[in-house]
C-alpha positions as CSV (number, residue, x, y, z in Angstrom):
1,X,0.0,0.0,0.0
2,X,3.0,2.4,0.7
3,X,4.6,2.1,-2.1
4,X,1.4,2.1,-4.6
5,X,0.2,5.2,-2.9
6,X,3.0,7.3,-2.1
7,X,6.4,5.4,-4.7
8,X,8.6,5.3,-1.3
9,X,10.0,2.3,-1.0
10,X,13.0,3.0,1.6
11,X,14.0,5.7,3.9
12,X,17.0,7.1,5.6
13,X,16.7,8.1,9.4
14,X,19.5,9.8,11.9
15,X,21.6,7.2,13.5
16,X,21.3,7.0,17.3
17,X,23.5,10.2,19.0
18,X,23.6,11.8,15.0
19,X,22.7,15.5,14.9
20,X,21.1,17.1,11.9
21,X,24.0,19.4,11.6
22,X,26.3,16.3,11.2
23,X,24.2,15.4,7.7
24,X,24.2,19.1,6.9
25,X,27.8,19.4,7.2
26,X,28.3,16.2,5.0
27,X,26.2,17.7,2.6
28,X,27.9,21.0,2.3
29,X,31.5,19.5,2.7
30,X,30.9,17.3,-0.2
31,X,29.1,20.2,-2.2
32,X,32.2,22.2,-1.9
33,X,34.9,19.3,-2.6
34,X,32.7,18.8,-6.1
35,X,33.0,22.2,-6.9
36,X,36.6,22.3,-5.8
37,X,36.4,25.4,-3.3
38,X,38.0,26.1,0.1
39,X,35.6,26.6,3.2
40,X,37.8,29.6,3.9
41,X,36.3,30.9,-0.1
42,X,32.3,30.4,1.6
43,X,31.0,34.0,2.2
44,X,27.6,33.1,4.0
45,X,25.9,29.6,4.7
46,X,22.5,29.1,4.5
47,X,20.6,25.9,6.2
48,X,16.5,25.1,4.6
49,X,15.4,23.4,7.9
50,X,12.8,23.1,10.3
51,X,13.9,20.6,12.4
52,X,17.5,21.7,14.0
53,X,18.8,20.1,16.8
54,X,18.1,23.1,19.4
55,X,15.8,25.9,19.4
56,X,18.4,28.0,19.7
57,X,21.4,28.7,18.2
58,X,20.3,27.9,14.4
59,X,21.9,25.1,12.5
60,X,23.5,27.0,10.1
61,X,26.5,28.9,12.3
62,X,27.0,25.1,14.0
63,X,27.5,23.9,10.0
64,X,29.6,26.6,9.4
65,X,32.0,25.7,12.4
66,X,31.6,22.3,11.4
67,X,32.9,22.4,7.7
68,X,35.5,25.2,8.8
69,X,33.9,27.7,7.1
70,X,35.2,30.1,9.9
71,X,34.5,33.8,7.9
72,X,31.3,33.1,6.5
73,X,28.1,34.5,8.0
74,X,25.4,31.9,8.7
75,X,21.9,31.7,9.2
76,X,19.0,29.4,8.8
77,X,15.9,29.6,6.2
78,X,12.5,28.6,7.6
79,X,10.3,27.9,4.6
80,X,9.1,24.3,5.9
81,X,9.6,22.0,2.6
82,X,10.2,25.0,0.4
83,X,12.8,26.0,2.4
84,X,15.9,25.0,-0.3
85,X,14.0,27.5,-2.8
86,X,13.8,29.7,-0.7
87,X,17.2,29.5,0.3
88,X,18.3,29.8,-3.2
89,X,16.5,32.5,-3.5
90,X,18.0,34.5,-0.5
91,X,21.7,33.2,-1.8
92,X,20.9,34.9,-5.3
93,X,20.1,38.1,-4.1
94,X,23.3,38.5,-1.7
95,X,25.1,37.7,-5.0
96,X,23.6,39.7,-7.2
97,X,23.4,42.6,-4.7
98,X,27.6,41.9,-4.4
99,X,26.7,41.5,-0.6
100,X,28.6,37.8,-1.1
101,X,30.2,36.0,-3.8
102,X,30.0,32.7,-2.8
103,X,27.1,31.2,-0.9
104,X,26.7,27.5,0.5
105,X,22.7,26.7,0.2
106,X,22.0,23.6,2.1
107,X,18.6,21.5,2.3
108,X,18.5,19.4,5.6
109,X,15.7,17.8,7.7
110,X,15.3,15.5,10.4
111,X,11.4,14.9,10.6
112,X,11.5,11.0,11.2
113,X,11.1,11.7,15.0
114,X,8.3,13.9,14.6
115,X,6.1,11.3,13.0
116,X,3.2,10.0,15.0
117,X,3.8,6.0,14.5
118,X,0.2,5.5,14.3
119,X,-0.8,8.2,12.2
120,X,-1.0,6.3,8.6
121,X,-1.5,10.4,7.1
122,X,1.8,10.7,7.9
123,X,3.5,7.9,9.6
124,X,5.2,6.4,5.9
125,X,6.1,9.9,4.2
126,X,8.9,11.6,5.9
127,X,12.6,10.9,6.4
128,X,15.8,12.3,7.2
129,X,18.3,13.7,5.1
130,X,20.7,16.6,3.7
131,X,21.5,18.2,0.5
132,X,23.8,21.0,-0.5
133,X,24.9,23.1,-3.7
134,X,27.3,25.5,-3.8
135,X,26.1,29.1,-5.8
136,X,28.7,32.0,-6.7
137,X,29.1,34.9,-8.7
138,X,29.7,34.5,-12.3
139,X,30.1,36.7,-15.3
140,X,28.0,37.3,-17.2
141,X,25.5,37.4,-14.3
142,X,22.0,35.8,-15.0
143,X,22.5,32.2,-14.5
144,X,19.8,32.2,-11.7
145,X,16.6,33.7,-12.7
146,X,14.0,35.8,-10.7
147,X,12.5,33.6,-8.2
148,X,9.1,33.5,-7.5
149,X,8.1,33.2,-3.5
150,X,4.6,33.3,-2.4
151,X,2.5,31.9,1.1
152,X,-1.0,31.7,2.0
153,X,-1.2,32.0,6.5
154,X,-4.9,30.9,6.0
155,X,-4.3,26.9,5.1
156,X,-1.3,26.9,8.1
157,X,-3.9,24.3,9.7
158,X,-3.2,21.8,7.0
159,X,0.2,20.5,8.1
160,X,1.8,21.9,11.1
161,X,3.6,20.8,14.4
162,X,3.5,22.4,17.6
163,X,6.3,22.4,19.9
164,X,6.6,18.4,21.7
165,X,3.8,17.2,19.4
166,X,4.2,15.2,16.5
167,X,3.3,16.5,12.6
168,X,-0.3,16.2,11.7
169,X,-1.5,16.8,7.6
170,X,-4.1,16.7,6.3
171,X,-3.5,14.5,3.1
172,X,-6.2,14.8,0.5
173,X,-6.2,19.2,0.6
174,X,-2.7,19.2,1.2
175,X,-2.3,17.0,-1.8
176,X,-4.6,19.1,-4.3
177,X,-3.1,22.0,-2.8
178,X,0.0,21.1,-4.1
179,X,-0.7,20.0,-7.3
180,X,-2.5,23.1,-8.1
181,X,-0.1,25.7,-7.1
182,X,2.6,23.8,-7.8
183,X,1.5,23.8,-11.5
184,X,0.3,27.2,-11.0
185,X,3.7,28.7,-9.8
186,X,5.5,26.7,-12.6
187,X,4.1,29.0,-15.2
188,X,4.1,32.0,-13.3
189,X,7.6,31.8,-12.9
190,X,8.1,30.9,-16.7
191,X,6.2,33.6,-17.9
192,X,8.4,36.2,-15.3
193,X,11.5,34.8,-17.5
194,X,9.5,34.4,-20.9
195,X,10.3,31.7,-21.9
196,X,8.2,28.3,-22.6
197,X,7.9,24.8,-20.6
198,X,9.8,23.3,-23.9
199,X,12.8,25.5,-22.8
200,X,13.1,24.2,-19.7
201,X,15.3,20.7,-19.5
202,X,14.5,19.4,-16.2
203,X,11.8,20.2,-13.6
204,X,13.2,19.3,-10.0
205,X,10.2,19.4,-7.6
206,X,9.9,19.0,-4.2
207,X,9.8,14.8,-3.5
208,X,6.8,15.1,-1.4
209,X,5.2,12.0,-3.1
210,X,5.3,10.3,-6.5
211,X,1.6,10.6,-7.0
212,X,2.2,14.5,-6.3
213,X,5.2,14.2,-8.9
214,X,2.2,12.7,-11.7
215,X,0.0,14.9,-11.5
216,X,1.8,17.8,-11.5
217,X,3.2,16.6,-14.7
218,X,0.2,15.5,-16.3
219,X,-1.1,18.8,-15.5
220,X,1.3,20.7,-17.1
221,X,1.9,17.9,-20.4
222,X,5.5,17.1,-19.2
223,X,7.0,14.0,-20.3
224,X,8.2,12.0,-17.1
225,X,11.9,11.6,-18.4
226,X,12.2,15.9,-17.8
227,X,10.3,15.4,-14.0
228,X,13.4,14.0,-11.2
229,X,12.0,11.4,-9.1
230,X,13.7,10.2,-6.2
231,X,11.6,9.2,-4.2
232,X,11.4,6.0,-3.7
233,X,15.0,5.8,-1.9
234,X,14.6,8.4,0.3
235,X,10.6,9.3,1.4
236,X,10.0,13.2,2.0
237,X,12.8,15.1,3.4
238,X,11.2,18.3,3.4
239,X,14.0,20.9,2.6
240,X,16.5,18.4,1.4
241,X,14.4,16.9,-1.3
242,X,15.5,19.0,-4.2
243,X,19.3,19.3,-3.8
244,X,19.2,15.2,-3.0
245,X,17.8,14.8,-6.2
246,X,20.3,17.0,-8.0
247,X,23.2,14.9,-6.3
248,X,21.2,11.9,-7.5
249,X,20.6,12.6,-11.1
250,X,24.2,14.1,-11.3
251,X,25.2,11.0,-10.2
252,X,23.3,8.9,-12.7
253,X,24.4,11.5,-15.7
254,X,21.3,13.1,-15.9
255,X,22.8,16.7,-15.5
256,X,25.1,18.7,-17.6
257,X,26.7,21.9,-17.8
258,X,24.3,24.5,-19.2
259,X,21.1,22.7,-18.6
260,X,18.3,24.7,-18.1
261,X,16.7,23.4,-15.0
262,X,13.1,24.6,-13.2
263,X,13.1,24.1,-8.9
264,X,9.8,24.4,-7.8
265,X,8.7,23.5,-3.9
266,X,5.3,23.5,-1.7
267,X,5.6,23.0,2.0
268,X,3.6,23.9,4.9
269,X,2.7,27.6,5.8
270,X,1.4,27.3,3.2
271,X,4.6,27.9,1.0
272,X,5.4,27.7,-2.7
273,X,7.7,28.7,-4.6
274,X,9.7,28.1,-8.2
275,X,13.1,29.4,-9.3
276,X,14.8,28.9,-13.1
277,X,18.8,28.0,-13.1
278,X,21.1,27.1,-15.8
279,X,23.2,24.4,-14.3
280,X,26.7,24.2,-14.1
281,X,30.1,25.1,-12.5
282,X,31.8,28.2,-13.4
283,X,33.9,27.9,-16.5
């Protein structure tokens, strides 16, 4: 039933005594090594989470130690599961307002242990995990287009936690939700760079669930080869869904320098959001 209804056949959870800045910091270590930069070159690091080990300090500054990332500023991004667009969001304005030139984004999320074990709504759908990319300044500028950010307060009721309780969703209007404004935002944020969804090479969306995946894309006439779908390895990370599945279809030589790729996310809040990037390291 899982895995007809929701495509997640495995998940990853935090080891007993592991901290969600420990997976964060893996992420953004290894993000860096790939794009073969120093942690002393990091001007500001940016954690997507809602699930950090203390209510205070924020993960990010603890990552930032962590990697050795020692002159970088550091802070985190609350934006529930579109928290990494969000963050890439926040990472392409300090670059394009010269405010940084090089900015670690990092997706990480540790819900596992907020899940009600008895709650089939949500009980199967979450895991734990981290994802990083690295953003900087190039020349020409351009290679990350105008995001598009928007929330609606009034559906906050839909999926939400309160502090010591577990997560609670409600399924079937969090799931048309989705669909409709992830589709919805999708064109919006085309039509802001004006350009058409045949110009766009991948669409990464938020790995909520495989049937959310589907419908999106039948509702927008995508062929599934240009729709990411990692899923079934790793459940619903919430911020880390997108950069995972970057690392993942990198890994299986599905992205290539100057690919045109579209982000999209939907999380609790509610929050949405899309963003348009041309992939690739600096050359």
């Amino acid at each position: 039933w899982i895995v007809k209804r929701t495509g997640i056949s495995r998940r990853h959870v935090l080891a007993p005594g592991e901290r969600l800045i420990d997976i964060a910091a893996k992420a953004g270590s290894a993000a860096l090594a790939q794009a073969q930069l120093d942690p002393d070159d990091v001007d500001l690091v940016l954690v997507a989470t809602t699930t950090k080990d203390q209510i205070t300090p924020d993960a990010a500054p603890l990552v930032a130690a962590e990697i050795g990332a020692r002159r970088a500023g550091a802070f985190d991004v609350g934006a529930a599961c579109t928290g990494f667009v969000a963050g890439v969001a926040v990472a392409r304005g300090q670059i394009e307002t010269g405010a940084a030139k090089c900015v670690l984004v990092i997706g990480a999320d540790a819900l596992f242990q907020h899940l009600d074990p008895d709650d089939k709504r949500t009980a199967a759908l979450f895991g734990d995990g981290a994802g990083a990319v690295v953003m900087t300044a190039t020349e020409p500028p351009g290679r990350v287009g105008m995001p598009v950010m928007r929330a609606n307060g009034d559906q906050a009721d839909l999926v939400f936690a309160n502090h010591g309780a577990k997560v609670e969703m409600a399924g079937r209007e969090t799931f048309e939700n989705a669909v409709a404004l992830l589709s919805e935002v999708t064109r919006e944020v085309l039509a802001g760079a004006g350009i058409e969804l045949e110009d766009i090479d991948l669409f990464v969306y938020h790995q909520a669930n495989r049937r959310i995946l589907r419908a999106v894309g039948e509702k927008l006439g995508l062929d599934s080869e240009r729709v990411l779908d990692y899923i079934a390895d790793y459940a619903n990370t919430s911020a880390a869904t997108i950069p995972i599945a970057l690392a993942e279809a990198q890994a299986d030589g599905k992205l290539a320098s100057g690919q045109r790729l579209l982000l999209a996310a939907f999380g609790a809040g509610f929050t949405w959001g899309a963003v348009i990037v041309d992939w690739g390291l600096d050359e």
